[in-house]
Kinemage of the C-alpha trace (Angstrom):
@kinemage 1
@onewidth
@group {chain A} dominant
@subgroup {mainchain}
@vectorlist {calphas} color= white
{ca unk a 1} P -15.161 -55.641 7.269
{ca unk a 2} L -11.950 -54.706 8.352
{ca unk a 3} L -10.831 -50.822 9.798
{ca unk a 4} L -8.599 -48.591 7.675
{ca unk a 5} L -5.371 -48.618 9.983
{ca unk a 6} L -4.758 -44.293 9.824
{ca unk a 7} L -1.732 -44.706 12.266
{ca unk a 8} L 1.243 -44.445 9.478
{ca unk a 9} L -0.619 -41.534 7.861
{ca unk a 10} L 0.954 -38.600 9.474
{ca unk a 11} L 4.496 -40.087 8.999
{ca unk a 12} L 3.911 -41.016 5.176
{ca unk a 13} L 2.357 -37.424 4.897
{ca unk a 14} L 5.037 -35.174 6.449
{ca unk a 15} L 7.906 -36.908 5.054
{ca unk a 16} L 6.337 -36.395 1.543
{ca unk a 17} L 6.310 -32.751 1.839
{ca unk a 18} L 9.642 -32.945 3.122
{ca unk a 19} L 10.640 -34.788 0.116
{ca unk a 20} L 8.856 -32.391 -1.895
{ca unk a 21} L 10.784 -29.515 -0.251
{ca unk a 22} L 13.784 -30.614 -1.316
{ca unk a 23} L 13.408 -31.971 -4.745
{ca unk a 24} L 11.918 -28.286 -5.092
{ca unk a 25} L 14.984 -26.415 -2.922
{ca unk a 26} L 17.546 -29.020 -5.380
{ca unk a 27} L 15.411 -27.437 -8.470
{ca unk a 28} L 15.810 -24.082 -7.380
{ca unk a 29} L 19.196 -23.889 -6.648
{ca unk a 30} L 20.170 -23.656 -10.270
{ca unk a 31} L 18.340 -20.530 -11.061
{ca unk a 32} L 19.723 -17.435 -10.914
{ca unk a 33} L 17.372 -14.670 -9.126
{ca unk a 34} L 16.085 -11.442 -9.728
{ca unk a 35} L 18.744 -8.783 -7.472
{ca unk a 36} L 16.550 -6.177 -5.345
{ca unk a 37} L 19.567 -3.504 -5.542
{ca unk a 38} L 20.105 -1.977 -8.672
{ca unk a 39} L 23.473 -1.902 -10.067
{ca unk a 40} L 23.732 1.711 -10.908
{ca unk a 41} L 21.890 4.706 -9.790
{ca unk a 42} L 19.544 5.867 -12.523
{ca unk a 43} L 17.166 7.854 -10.227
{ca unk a 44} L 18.949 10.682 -10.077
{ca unk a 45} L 16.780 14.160 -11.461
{ca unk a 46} L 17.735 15.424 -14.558
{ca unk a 47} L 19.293 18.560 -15.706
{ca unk a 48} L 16.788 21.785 -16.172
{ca unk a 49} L 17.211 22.738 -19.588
{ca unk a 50} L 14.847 25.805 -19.846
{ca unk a 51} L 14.651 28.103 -16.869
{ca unk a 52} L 10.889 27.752 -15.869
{ca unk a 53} L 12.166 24.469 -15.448
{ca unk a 54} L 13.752 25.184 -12.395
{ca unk a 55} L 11.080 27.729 -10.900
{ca unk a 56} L 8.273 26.219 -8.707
{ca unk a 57} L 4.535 26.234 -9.876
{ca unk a 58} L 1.433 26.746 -7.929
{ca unk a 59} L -1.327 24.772 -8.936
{ca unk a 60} L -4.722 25.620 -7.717
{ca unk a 61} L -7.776 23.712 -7.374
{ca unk a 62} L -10.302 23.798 -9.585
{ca unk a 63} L -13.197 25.897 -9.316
{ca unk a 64} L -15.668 23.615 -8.238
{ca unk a 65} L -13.999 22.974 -5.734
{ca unk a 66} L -15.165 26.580 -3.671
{ca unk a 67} L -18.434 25.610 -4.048
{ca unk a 68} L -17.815 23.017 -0.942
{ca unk a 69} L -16.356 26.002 1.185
């Protein structure tokens, strides 16, 4: 029975995900992608209408919360 030769293996291998690679690089290049800056600043805080709007509140913990103290 005769041996399986394994020696062209790792050539046949690597240059088939090189050739995958680029057929997949050559697909990609086409699409257009997503852009990680936005175009216009829409994060900025709006205007207070009411004037407890603008005031600071304290919030305070609940009450079970001094039973751990």
């Amino acid at each position: 029975m005769p041996q399986l030769n394994t020696s062209t293996w790792f050539p046949i291998i690597t240059m088939t995900i090189i050739s995958l690679f680029c057929v997949y690089q050559m697909k990609m290049i086409n699409h257009t992608m997503i852009s990680i800056t936005p175009q216009n600043n829409k994060n900025t805080t709006p205007k207070a209408l009411f004037p407890w709007e603008k005031k600071w509140t304290k919030i305070y913990l609940p009450n079970s919360m001094f039973q751990l103290l």
